[in-house]
C-alpha positions in Angstrom: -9.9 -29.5 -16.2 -13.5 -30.1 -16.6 -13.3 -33.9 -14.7 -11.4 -31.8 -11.6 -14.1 -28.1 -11.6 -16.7 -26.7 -12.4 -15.7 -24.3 -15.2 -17.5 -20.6 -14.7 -17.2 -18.0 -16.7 -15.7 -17.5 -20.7 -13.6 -20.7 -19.8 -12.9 -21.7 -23.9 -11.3 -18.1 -24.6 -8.3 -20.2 -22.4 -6.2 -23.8 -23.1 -7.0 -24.7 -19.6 -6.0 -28.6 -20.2 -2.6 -28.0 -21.7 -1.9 -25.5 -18.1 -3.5 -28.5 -16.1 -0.9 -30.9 -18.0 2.1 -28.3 -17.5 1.3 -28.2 -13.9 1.5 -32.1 -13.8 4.6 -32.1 -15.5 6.3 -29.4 -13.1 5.1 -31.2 -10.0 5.9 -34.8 -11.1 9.4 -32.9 -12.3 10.0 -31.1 -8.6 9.8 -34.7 -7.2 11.8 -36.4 -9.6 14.6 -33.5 -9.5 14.1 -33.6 -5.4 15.0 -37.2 -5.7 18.1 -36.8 -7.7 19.2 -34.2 -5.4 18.9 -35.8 -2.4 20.7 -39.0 -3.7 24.7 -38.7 -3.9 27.2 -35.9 -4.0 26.4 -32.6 -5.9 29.2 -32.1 -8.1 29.6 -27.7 -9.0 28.9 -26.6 -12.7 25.7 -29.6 -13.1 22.0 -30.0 -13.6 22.1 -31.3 -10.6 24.3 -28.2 -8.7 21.7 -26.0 -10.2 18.5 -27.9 -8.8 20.6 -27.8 -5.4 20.8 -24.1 -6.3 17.1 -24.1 -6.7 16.5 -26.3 -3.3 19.1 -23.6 -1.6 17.2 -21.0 -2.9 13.8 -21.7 -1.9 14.2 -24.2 1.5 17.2 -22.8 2.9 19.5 -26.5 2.4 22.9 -26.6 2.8 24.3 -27.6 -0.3 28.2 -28.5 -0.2 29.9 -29.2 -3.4 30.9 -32.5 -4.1 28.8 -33.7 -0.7 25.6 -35.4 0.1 22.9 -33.1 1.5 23.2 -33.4 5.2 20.0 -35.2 6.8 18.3 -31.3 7.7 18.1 -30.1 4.1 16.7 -34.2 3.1 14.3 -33.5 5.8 12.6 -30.7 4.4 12.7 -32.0 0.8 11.2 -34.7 1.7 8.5 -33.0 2.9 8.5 -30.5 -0.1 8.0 -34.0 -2.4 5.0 -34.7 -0.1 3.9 -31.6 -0.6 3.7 -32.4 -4.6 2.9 -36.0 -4.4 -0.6 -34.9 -2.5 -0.7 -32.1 -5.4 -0.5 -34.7 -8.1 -3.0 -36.9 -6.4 -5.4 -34.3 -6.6 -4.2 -32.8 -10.3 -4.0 -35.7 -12.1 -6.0 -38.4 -10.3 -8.7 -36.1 -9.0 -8.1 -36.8 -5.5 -10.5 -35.0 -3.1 -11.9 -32.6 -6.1 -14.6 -33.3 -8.9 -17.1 -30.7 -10.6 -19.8 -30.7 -8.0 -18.0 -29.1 -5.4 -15.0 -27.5 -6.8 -15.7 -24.5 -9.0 -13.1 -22.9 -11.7 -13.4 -18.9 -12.4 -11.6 -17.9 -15.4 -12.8 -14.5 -14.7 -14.7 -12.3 -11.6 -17.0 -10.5 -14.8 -19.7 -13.0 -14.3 -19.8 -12.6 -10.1 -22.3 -10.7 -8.6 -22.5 -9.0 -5.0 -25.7 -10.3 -3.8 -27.2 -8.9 -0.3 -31.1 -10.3 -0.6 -30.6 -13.7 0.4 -34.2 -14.6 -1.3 -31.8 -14.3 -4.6 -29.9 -17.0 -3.7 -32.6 -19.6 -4.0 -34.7 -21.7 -1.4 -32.6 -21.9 2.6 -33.2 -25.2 4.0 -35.6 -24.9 6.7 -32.9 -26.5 9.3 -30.5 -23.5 8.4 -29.8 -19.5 9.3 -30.1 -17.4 6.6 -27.0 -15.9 4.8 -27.8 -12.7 6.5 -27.4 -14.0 9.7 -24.3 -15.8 8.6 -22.6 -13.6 6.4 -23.6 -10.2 7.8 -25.4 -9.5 4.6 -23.7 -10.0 1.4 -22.1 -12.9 -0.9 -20.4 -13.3 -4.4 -22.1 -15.7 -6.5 -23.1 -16.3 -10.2 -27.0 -16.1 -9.9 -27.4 -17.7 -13.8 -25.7 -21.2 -11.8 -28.2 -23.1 -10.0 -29.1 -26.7 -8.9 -32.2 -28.8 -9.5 -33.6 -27.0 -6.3 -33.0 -23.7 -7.7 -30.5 -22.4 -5.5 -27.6 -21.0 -6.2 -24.3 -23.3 -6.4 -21.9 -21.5 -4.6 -21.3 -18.7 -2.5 -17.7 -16.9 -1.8 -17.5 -15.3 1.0 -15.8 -12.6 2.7 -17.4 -10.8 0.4 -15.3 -8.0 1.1 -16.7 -5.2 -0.2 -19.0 -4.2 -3.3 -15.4 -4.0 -5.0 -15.2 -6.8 -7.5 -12.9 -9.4 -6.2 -10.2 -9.0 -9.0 -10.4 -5.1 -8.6 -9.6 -5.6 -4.7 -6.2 -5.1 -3.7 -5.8 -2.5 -6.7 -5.5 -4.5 -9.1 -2.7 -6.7 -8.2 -4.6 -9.8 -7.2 -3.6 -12.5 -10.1 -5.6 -15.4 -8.7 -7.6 -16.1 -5.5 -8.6 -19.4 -3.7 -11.8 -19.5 -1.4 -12.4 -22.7 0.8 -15.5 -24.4 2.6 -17.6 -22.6 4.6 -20.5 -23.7 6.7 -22.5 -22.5 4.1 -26.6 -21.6 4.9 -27.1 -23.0 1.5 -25.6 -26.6 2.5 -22.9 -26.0 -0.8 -19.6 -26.4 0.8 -17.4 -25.5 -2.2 -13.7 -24.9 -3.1 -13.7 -21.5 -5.3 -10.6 -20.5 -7.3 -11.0 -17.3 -9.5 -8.3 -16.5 -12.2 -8.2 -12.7 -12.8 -7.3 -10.5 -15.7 -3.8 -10.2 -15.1 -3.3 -14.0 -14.7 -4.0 -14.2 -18.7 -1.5 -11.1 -19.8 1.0 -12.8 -21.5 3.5 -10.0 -20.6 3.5 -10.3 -17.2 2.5 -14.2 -16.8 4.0 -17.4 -19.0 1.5 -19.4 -20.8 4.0 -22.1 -20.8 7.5 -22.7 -19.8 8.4 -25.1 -22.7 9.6 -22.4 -24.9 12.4 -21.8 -22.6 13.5 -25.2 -21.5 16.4 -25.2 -24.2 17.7 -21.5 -22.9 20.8 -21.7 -21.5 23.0 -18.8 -20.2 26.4 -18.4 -20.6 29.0 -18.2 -17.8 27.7 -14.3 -16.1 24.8 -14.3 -17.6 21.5 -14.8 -15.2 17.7 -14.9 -15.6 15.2 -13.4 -12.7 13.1 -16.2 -11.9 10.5 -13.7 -11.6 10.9 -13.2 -15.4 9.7 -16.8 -15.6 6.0 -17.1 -13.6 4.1 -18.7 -15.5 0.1 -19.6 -15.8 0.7 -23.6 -14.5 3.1 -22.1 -11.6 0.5 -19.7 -10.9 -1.9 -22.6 -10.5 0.0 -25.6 -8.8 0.2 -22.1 -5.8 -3.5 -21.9 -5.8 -3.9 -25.6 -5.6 -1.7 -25.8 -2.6 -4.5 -22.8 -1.3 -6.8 -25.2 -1.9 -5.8 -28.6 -0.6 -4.1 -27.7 2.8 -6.8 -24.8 4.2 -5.6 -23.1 7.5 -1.6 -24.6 7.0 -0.7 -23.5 3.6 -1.4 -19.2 2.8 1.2 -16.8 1.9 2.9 -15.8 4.6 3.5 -12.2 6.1 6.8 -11.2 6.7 8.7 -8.0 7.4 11.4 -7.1 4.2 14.7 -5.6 4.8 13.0 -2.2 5.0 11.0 -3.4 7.9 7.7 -3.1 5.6 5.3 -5.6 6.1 5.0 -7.8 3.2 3.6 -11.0 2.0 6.2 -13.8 0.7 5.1 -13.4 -3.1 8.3 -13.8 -5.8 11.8 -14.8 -5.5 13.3 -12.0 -3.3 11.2 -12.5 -0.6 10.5 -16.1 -0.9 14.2 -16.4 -0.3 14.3 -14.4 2.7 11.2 -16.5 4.4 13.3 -19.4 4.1 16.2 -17.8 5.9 13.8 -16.2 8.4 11.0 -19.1 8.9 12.4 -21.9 7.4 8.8 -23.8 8.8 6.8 -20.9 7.3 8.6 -21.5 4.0 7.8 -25.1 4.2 3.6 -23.9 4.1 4.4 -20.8 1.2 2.6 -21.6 -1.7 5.1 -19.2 -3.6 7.9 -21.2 -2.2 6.6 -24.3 -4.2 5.5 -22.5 -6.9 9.1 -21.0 -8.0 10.7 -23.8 -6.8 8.8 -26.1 -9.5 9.5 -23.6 -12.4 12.8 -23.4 -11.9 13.5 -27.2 -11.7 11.5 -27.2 -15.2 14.1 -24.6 -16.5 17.7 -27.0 -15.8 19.7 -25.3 -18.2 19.1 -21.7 -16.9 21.4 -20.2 -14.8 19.2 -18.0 -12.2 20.3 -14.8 -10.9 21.1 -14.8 -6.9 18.7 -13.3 -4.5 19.2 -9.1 -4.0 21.9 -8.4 -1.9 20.9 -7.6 2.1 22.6 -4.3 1.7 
């Protein structure tokens, strides 16, 4: 991880390489499984029905047993394996990251609202200030700072003097901030891993425990049993490396509530509702990755609509 970010914060309590090469292998996986999908009939009661299952599940394809995929449901795999490939690029070969201007946050305890700009180091004289920019306030570690003495990244919105893990009460497991036009000429990509991110009984370290779990015939897992720590990441990387087209889309559920598409019951609905909007869900991608690394589970069908 160090080669791809910046690492902030208490970064060795956390195996942060072995989540980086998970995350490599599910993506890598997605394609290969995409590939084997897409080619030939899909014969019932098979690996390969239950990737279709997957595909079904979380891009809306038409899969017909003991059929090819009609040219549709290829279509939009194909762009779903683009979707990886670019993730890989930047994963594994460092494509379009690299410490200088991509910073890692294992935790929001060492952030600090800052309002003074003066406590951000020396503005260029060619620049606004950050209170004429940000109305006033920024998040920022003040003990990282360049040769020049200023700071080496900003996150803005602020949002609020709440810290940004707190926000949202609680629930926010990860967040990804992208490039501003920042005052402080440090245009950086920010992802902060929160608390709840590292509780191991609500997030996965690793899905290679369960890769030998199968279920028998009736039995079915919850996908959402199965997030894991390099799912949760390959969603914030897609945060990061499509800005404005990839964010986790708003949709109404069944109740009419506004919602965002987060886990497997309403990630199956976007793709019934806005197939296109599924297509740029982080969420989408990341459950579709995890359970493609899972083949011989047998995952429980979405909630019924009534």
């Amino acid at each position: 991880m160090a080669n791809l970010f910046t690492l902030v914060g208490p970064c060795s309590t956390y195996d942060l390489d072995s989540m980086l090469a998970e995350a490599i292998k599910m993506a890598t996986n997605a394609q290969t499984q995409i590939g084997a999908v897409t080619s030939g009939a899909i014969a019932p009661l098979t690996t390969k029905a239950r990737i279709a299952n997957n595909a079904q599940n979380m891009f809306s394809t038409d899969t017909k047993w003991n059929l090819v995929l009609d040219s549709t449901s290829k279509g939009s795999l194909s762009t779903v394996s683009g979707v990886y490939g670019n993730l890989l690029s930047a994963i594994q070969n460092g494509a379009n990251l690299g410490p200088a201007t991509n910073f890692f946050i294992c935790t929001d305890e060492t952030l600090e609202y800052v309002n003074d700009p003066s406590m951000l180091g020396p503005v260029p004289a060619n620049s606004n200030d950050e209170i004429t920019l940000y109305g006033g306030a920024v998040w920022t570690d003040k003990t990282l700072r360049d040769a020049n003495d200023v700071v080496k990244f900003v996150i803005y919105p602020p949002a609020g003097t709440t810290p940004i893990c707190s926000q949202d009460g609680g629930r926010t497991a990860a967040q990804t901030f992208i490039p501003t036009n920042l005052a402080i000429n440090k245009p950086s990509n920010i992802m902060i891993f929160c608390p709840g991110v590292w509780d191991t009984t609500k997030v996965k370290t690793s899905l290679v425990p369960y890769q030998g779990d199968y279920f028998k015939s009736g039995d079915k897992a919850s996908p959402d049993d199965y997030r894991s720590l390099p799912g949760v990441f390959i969603h914030e990387m897609l945060h990061l490396l499509y800005p404005q087209v990839f964010s986790d889309k708003p949709m109404r559920d069944r109740s009419g509530t506004s919602v965002i598409a987060y886990n497997f019951d309403l990630c199956f609905d976007l793709a019934r509702l806005d197939l296109d909007d599924a297509l740029k869900n982080p969420d989408n991608y990341r459950l579709f990755a995890e359970g493609c690394f899972l083949p011989n589970v047998r995952w429980m069908a979405a909630a019924p609509t009534s």
